[in-house]
ZAGU-864401 format. One record per residue (C-alpha): z, x negated, y. Coordinates in nm, 2 decimals. Layout:
<rs>
[r [Z; X; Y]]
...
</rs>
This chain:
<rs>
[r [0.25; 1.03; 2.65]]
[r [0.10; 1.36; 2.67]]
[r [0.24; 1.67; 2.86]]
[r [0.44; 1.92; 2.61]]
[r [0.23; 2.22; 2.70]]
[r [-0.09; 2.04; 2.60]]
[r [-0.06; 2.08; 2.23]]
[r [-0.37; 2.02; 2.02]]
[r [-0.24; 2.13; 1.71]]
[r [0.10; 2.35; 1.58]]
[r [0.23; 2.41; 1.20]]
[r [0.46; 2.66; 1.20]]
[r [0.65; 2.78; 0.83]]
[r [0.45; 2.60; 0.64]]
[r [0.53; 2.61; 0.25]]
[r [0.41; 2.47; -0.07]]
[r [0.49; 2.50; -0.41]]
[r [0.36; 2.28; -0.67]]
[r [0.50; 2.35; -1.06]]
[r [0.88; 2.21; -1.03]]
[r [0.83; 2.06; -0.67]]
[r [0.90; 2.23; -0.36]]
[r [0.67; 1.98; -0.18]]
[r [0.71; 2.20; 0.18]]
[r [0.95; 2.43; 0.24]]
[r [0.94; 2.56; 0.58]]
[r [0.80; 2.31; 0.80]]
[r [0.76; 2.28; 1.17]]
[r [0.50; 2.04; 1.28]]
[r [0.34; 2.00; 1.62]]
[r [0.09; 1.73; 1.80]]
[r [-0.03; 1.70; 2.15]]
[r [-0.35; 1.57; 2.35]]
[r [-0.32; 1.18; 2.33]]
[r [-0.05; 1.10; 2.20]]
[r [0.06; 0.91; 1.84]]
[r [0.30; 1.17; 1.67]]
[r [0.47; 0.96; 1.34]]
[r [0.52; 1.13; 1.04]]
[r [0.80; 0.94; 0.85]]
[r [0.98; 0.98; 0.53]]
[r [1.06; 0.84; 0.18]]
[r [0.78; 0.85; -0.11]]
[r [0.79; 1.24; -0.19]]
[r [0.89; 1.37; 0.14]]
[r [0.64; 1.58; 0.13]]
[r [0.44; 1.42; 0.44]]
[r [0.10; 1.38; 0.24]]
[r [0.11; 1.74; 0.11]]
[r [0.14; 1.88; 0.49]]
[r [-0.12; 1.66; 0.59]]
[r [-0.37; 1.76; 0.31]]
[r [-0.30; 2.14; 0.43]]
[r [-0.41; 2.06; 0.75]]
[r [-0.72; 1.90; 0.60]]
[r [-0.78; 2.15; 0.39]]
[r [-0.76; 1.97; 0.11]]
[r [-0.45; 2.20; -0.01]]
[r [-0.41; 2.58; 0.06]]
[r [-0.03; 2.66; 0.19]]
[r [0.13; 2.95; 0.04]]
[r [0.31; 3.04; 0.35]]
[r [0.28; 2.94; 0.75]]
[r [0.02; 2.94; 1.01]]
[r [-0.17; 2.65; 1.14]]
[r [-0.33; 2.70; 1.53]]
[r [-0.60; 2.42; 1.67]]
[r [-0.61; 2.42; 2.05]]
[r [-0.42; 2.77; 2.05]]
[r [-0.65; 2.96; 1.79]]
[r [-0.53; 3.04; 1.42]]
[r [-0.71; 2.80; 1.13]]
[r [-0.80; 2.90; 0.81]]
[r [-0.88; 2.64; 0.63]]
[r [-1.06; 2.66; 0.22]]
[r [-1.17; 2.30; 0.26]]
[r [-1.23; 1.99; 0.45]]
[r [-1.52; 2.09; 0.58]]
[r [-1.33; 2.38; 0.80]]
[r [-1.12; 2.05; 0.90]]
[r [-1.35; 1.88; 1.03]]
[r [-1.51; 2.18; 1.20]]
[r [-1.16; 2.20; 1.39]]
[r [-1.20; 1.85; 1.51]]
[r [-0.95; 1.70; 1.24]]
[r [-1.07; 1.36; 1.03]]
[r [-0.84; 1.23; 0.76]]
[r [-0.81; 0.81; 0.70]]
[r [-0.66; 0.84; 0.35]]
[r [-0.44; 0.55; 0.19]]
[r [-0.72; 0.48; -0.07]]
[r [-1.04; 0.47; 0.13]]
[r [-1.31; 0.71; 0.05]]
[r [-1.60; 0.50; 0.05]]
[r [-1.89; 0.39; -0.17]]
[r [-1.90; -0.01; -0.22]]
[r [-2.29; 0.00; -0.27]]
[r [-2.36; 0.17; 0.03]]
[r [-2.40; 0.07; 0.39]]
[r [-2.16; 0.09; 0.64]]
[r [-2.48; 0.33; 0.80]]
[r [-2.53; 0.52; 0.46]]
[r [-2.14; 0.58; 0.40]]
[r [-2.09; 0.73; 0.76]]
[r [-2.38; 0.96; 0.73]]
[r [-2.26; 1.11; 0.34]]
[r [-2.22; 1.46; 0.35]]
[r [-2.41; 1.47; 0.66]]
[r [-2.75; 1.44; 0.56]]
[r [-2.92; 1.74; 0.67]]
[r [-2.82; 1.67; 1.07]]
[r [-3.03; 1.34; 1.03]]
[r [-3.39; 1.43; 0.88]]
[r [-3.67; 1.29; 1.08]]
[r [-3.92; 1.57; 1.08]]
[r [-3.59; 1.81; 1.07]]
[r [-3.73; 2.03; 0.80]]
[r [-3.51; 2.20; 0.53]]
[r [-3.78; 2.04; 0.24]]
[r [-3.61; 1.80; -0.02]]
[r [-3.83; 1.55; 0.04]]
[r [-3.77; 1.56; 0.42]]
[r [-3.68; 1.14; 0.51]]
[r [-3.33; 1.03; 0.65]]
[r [-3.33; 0.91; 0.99]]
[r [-3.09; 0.62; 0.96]]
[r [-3.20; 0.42; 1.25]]
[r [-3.04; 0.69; 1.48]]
[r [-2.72; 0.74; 1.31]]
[r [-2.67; 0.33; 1.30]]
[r [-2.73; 0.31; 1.66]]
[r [-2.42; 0.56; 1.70]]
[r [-2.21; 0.39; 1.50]]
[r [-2.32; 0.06; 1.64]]
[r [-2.25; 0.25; 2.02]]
[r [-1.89; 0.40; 1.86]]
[r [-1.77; 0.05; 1.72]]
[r [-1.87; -0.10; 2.12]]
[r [-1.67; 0.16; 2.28]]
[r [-1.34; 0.06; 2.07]]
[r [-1.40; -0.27; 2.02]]
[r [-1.47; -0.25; 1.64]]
[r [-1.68; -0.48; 1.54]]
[r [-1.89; -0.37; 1.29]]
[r [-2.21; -0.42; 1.16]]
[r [-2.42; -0.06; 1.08]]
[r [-2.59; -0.28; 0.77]]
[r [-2.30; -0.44; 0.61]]
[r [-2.24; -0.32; 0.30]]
[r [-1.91; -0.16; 0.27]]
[r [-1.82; -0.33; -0.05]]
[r [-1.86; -0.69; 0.10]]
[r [-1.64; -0.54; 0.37]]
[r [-1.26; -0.67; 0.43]]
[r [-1.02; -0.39; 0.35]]
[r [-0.93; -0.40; 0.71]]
[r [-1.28; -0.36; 0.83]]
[r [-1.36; -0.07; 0.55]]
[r [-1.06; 0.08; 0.69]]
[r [-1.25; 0.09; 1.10]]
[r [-1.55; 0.26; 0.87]]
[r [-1.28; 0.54; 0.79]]
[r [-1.21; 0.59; 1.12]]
[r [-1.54; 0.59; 1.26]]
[r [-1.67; 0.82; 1.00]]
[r [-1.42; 1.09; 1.16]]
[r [-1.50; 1.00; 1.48]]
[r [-1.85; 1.04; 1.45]]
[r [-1.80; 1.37; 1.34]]
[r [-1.69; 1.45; 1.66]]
[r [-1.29; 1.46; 1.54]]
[r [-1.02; 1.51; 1.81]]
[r [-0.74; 1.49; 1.58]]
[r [-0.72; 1.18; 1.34]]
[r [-0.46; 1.19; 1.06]]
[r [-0.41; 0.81; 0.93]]
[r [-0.24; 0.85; 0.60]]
[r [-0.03; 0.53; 0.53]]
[r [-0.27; 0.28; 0.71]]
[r [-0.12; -0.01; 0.71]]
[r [-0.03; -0.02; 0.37]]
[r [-0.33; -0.24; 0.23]]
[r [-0.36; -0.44; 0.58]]
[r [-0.20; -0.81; 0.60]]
[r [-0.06; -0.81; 0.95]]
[r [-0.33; -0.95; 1.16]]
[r [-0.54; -0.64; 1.04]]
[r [-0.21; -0.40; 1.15]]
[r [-0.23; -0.55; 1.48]]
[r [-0.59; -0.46; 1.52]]
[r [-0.54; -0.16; 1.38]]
[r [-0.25; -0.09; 1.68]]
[r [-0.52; -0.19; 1.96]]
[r [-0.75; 0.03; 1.80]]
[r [-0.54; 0.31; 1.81]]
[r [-0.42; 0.21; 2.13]]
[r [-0.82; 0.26; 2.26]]
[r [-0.83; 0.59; 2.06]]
[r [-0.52; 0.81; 2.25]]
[r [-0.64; 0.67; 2.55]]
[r [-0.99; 0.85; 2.53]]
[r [-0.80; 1.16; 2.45]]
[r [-0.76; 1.14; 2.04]]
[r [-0.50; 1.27; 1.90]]
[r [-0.33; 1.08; 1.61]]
[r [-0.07; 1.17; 1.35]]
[r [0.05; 0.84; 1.23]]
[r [0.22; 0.88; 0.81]]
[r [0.39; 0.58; 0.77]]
[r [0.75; 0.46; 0.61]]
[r [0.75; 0.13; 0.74]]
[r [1.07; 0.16; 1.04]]
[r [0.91; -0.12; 1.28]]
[r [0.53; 0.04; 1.32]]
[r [0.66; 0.34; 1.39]]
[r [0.93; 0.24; 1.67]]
[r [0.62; 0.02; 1.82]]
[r [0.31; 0.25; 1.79]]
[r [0.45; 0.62; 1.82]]
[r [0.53; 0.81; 2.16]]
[r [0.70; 1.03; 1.88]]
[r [0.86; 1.06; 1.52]]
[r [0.94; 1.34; 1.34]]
[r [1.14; 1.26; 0.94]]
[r [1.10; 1.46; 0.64]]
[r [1.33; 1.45; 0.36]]
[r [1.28; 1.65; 0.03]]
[r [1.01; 1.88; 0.17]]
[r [1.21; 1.98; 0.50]]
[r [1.18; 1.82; 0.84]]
[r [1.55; 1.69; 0.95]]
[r [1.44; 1.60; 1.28]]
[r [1.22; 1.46; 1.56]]
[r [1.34; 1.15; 1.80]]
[r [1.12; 0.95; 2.02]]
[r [1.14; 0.58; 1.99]]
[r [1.35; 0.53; 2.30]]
[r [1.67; 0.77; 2.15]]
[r [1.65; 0.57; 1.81]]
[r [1.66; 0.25; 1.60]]
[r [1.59; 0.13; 1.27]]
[r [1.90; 0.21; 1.14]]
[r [1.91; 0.59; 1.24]]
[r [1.53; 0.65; 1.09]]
[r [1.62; 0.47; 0.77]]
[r [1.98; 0.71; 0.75]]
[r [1.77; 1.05; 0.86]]
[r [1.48; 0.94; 0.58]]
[r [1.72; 0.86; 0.22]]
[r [2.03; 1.11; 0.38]]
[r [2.27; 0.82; 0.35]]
[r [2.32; 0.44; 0.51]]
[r [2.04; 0.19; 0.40]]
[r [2.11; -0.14; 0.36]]
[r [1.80; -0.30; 0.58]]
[r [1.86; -0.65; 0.52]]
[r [1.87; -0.79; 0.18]]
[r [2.26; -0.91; 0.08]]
[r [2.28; -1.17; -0.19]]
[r [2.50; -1.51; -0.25]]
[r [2.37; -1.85; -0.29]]
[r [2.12; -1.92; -0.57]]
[r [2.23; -2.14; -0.87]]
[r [1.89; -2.30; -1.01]]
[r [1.86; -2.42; -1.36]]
[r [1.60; -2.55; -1.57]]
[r [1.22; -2.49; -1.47]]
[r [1.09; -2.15; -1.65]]
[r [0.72; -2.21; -1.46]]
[r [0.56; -2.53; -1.38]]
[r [0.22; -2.52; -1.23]]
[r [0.04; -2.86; -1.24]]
[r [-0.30; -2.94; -1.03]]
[r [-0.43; -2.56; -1.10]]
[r [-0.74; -2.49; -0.97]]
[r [-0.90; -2.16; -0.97]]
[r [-1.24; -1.98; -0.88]]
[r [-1.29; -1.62; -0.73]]
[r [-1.54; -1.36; -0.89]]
[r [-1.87; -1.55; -0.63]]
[r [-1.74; -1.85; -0.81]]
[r [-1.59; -1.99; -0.51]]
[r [-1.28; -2.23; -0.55]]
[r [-0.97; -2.04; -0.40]]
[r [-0.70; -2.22; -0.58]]
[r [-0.71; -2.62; -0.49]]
[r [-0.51; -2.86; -0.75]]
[r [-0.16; -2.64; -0.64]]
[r [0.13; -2.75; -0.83]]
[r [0.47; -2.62; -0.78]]
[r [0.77; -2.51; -1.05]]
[r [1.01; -2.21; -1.05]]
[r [1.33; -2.25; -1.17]]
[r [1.56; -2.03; -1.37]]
[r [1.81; -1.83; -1.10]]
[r [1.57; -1.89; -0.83]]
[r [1.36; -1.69; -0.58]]
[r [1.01; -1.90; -0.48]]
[r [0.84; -1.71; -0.20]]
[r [0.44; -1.79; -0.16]]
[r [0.41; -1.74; 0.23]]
[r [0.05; -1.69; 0.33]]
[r [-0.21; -1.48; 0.57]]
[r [-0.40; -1.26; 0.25]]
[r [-0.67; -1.44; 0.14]]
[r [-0.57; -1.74; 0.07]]
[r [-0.57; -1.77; -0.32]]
[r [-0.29; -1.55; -0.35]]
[r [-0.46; -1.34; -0.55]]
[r [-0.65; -1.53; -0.78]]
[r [-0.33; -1.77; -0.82]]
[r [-0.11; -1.48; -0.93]]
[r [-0.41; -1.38; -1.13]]
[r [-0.42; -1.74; -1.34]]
[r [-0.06; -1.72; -1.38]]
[r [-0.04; -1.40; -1.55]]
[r [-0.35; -1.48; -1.79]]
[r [-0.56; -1.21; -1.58]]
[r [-0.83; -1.49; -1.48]]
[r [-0.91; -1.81; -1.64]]
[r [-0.83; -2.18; -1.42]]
[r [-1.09; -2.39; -1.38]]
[r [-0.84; -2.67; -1.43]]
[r [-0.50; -2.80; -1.48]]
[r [-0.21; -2.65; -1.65]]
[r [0.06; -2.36; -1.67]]
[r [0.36; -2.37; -1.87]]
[r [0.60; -2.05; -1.91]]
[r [0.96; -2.18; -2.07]]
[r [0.83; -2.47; -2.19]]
[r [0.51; -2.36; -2.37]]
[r [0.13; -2.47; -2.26]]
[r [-0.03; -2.10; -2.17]]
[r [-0.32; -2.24; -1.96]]
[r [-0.59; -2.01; -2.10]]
[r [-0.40; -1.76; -2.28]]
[r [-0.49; -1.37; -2.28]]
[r [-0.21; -1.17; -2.04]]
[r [-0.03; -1.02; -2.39]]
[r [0.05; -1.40; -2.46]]
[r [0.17; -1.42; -2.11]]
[r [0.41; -1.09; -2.18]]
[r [0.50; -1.19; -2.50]]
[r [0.64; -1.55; -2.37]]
[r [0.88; -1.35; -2.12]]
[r [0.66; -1.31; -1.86]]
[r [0.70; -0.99; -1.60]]
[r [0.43; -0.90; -1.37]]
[r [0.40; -0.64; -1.04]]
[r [0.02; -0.67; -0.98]]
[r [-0.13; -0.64; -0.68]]
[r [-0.34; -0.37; -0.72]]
[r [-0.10; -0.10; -0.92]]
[r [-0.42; 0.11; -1.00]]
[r [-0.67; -0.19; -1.15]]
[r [-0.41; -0.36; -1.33]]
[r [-0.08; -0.19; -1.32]]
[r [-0.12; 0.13; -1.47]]
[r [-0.39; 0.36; -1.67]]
[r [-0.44; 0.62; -1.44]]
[r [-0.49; 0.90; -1.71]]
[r [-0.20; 0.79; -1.91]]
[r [0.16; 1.01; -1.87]]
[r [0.43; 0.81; -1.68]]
[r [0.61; 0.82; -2.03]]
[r [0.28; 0.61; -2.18]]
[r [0.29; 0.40; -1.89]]
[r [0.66; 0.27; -1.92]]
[r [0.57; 0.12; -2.29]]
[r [0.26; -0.03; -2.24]]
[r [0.45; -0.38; -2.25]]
[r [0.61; -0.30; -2.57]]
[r [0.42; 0.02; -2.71]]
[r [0.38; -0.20; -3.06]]
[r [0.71; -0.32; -3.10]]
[r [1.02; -0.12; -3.25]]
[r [1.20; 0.13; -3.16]]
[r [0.81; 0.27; -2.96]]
[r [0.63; 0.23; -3.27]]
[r [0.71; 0.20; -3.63]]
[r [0.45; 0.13; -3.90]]
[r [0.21; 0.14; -3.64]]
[r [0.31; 0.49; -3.53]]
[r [0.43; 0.58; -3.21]]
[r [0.80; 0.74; -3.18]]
[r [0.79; 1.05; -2.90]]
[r [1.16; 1.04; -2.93]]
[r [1.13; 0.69; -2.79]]
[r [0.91; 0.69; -2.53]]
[r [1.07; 1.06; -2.40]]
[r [1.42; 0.88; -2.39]]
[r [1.29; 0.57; -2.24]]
[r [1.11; 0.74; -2.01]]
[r [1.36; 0.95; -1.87]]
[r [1.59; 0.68; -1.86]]
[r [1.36; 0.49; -1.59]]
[r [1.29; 0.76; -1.40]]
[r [1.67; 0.81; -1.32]]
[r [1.73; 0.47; -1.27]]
[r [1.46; 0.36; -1.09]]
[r [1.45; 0.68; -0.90]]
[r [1.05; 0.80; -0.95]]
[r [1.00; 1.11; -0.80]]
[r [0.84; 1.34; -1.10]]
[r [0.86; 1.69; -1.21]]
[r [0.83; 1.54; -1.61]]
[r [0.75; 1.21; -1.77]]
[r [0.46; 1.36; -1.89]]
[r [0.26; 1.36; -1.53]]
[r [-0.02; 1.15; -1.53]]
[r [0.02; 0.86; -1.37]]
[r [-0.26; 0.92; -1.12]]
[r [-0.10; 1.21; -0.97]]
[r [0.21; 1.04; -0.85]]
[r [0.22; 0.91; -0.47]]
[r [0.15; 0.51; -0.43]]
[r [0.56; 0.43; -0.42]]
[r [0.62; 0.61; -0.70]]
[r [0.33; 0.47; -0.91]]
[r [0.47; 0.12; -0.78]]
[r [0.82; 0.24; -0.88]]
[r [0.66; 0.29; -1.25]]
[r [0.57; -0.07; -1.25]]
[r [0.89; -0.18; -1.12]]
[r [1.10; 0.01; -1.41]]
[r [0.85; -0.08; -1.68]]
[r [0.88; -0.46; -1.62]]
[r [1.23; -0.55; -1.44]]
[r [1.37; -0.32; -1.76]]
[r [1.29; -0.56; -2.05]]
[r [1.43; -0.89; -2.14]]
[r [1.23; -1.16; -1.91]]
[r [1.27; -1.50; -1.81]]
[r [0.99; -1.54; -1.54]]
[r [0.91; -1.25; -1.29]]
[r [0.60; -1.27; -1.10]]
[r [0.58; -1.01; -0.83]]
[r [0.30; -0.98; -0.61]]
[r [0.29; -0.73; -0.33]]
[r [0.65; -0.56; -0.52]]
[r [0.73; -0.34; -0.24]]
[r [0.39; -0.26; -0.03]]
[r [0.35; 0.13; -0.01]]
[r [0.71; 0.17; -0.11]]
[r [1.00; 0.35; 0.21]]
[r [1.29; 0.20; 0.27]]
[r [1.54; 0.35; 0.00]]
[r [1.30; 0.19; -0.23]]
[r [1.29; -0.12; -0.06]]
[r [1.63; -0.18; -0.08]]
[r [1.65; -0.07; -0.47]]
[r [1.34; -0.28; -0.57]]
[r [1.53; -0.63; -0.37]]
[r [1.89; -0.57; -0.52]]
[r [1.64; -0.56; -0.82]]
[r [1.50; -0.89; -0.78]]
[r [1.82; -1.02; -0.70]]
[r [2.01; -0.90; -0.98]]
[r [1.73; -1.05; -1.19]]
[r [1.81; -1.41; -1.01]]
[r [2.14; -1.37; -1.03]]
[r [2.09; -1.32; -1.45]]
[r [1.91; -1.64; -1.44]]
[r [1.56; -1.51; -1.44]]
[r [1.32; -1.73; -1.21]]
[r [1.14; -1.52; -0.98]]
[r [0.81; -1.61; -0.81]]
[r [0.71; -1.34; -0.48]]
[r [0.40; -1.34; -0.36]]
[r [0.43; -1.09; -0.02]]
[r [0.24; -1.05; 0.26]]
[r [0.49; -0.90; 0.43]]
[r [0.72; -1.24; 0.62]]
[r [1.03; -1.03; 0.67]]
[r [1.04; -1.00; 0.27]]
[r [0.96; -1.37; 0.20]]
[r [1.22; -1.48; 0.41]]
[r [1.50; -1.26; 0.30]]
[r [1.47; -1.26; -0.05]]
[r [1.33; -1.61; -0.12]]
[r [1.57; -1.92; -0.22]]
[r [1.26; -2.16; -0.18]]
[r [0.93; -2.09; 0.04]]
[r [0.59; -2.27; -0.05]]
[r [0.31; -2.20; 0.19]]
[r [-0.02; -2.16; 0.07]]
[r [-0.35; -2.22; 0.30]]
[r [-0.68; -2.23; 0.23]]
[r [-0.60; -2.24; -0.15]]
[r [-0.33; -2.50; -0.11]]
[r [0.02; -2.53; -0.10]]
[r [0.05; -2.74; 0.23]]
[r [0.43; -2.77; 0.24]]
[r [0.75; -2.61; 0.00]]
[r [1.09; -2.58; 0.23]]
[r [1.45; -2.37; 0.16]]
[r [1.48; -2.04; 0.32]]
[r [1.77; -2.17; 0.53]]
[r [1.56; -2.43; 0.68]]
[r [1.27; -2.27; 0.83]]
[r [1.22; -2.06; 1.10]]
[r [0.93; -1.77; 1.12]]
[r [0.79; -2.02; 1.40]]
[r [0.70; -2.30; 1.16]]
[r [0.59; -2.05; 0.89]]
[r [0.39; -1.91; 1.15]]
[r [0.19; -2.27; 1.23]]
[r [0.21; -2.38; 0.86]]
[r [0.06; -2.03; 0.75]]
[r [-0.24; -2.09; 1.04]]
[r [-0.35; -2.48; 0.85]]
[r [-0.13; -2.68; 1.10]]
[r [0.05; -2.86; 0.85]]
[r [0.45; -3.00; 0.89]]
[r [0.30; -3.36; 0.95]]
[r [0.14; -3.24; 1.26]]
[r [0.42; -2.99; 1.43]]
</rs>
């Protein structure tokens, strides 16, 4: 860890008001040569509005920010990145058709024109700027090829892009805004060593995270916001999970989920010899069959990208089987639109929140209905009822605790949790008998965590089934009744909770099947 009087970067007083949000008020924030500094707090904190002032992607209304000792006035990224600050942003910033070569050089064009004339017609020099990025992704061990195409790209990989799209703009200071929240953990591991590389060159890294365990592994410091304000700054040795979760919500977090011994009825889901293709036609999903029963929790264990996705996908009537057949409380669904799905009982936490949980453009209120939007007391004689949607709207947002000035915010303003939190309220609030959550808490801090399990739970517990699909092990192990593994688009073994150890899930997850342990 670097010395104290080597800072790099110091916030002092900074302040930001948004209409009904204090977002900053007052903050102290400081980073020093080398080091990984951990910004950490609940959805709302206010930890991505002080990074985006440092970027210059926001204008504070009050405080000072110095870079290597020297005042910064910053009107837009590109001051940033002038200062030696690049910006890894939750939701990448890259374009799919372009190559890894072509994405790293936009917005730098002019530095790389061959006959380095100012005419429009003047030719890009790509061949020099791949051979950069191929001698950048040697030096930190990243893998990548200049000529990929970024859309072809793992999420993990496109993610290494970001980071050497600051880095070849000579940043110093590298603000990683809630990286791991898209990565399965193999990719978080790399990300780790990759960051590990990075500090010891001499980066800088300011680390925004809520997850308790990256933080306590990764950071040399951690400094918690709550509600705008900092409320303190620990280093990993002084603290445990425990104290970060109490400093982040302002009161004891449960971090293990509590819940008494399921009491399965009759099947509400029964999958038999489904098989599914991916969007290259590919076969994902391999003649799986399985069945989740009323006041039950089955966990699908699995490294991403093993037909997760596509399964949960089928089952929700987002992509047509190739074969076999689904049945939701007894009736044949195999083929059916996903309103069928919804209209049989069916509740469903996608994946991807933006592409299929929410319309972006649509008010939170608009949002919370779209289950239901046709169906008394939302619409009557075709015609929506405000007085409806305002009262159910504010009735989710206390409950479910989404962090909004007003109903009426678009949905694509709010913060990942709190668009997740949307999804939660909208689907765990109506009368269900199958619950299908994939991904339900990724992007979501640890208050929420805890709310969105007791959740599931309590849904159990009311003798709804529950299907999770998580890449996250901790979750499928603490909340699940029964675990089925899934590999290679099969389901290679099914086991209780109580009788597995991470071990076995570990070998099962990796193809080496129970038979051969």
């Amino acid at each position: 860890m670097s010395d104290e009087n080597d800072t790099v970067l110091k916030a002092s007083g900074i302040t930001k008001q948004f209409p009904g949000v204090l977002a900053n008020d007052q903050v102290d924030f400081d980073l020093r040569r080398g080091e990984v500094h951990a910004l950490l707090g609940e959805n709302g904190a206010g930890k991505s509005t002080l990074m985006n002032i440092l970027y210059g992607l926001y204008k504070a209304d009050a405080g000072e920010i110095l870079v290597n000792g020297v005042p910064m006035h910053l009107s837009s990224p590109k001051d940033a990145i002038k200062h030696g600050i690049g910006m890894v942003h939750q939701h990448f910033m890259l374009i799919p058709v372009f190559s890894v070569t072509e994405n790293i050089m936009l917005g730098s064009e002019t530095a790389h024109r061959k006959n380095k004339t100012e005419s429009v017609f003047a030719t890009l020099d790509r061949k020099e700027v791949a051979k950069i990025v191929s001698e950048l992704s040697n030096q930190f061990g990243f893998q990548i090829d200049p000529e990929a195409l970024v859309g072809d790209l793992p999420v993990g990989v496109q993610q290494r892009v970001e980071i050497i799209k600051a880095l070849y703009r000579n940043a110093s200071i590298l603000i990683l805004d809630e990286p791991t929240a898209v990565l399965t953990p193999q990719e978080a591991e790399d990300l780790f060593r990759i960051i590990h590389e990075l500090t010891l060159k001499g980066v800088s890294i300011i680390f925004i995270t809520h997850k308790l365990k990256e933080v306590l592994s990764i950071a040399d410091r951690i400094t918690v916001m709550r509600a705008g304000k900092v409320v303190g700054s620990v280093t990993p040795a002084e603290t445990d999970e425990h104290q970060l979760a109490s400093m982040m919500v302002g009161r004891d977090v449960i971090l293990t989920v509590e819940k008494t011994t399921a009491q399965p009825k009759e099947d509400v889901l029964k999958v038999e010899n489904l098989s599914v293709r991916d969007q290259r036609n590919l076969e994902t999903v391999r003649d799986v069959s399985f069945h989740v029963r009323a006041g039950e929790i089955l966990g699908i264990a699995g490294v991403q990208g093993n037909g997760q996705t596509e399964l949960a996908e089928a089952l929700t009537g987002l992509r047509k089987s190739e074969s076999g057949k689904i049945w939701l409380s007894g009736h044949d669904l195999t083929g059916n639109s996903p309103r069928a799905f919804t209209s049989s009982g069916l509740a469903h936490i996608p994946e991807d929140r933006q592409k299929h949980g929410l319309v972006m453009t649509y008010t939170i209120a608009d949002n919370m209905i779209l289950c239901d939007y046709y169906h008394p007391p939302f619409s009557i004689k075709g015609v929506l009822q405000q007085n409806a949607l305002d009262a159910n709207a504010r009735k989710l947002i206390a409950n479910y605790d989404v962090r909004t000035p007003s109903p009426y915010v678009d949905a694509g303003k709010l913060s990942g949790g709190n668009q997740q939190k949307v999804i939660v309220a909208r689907e765990l609030s109506r009368e269900v008998r199958l619950v299908i959550a994939n991904q339900p808490t990724r992007g979501l801090d640890v208050g929420s965590i805890e709310y969105i399990h007791k959740q599931i739970i309590l849904m159990r517990d009311r003798g709804v089934g529950v299907l999770v699909i998580s890449a996250e092990l901790d979750e499928i192990m603490s909340l699940s009744d029964r675990i089925a593994v899934m590999y290679r688009g099969e389901i290679v073994t099914t086991v209780d909770s109580s009788a597995v150890t991470r071990e076995q899930l570990g070998l099962w997850m990796a193809g080496i099947i129970p038979e051969k342990v």
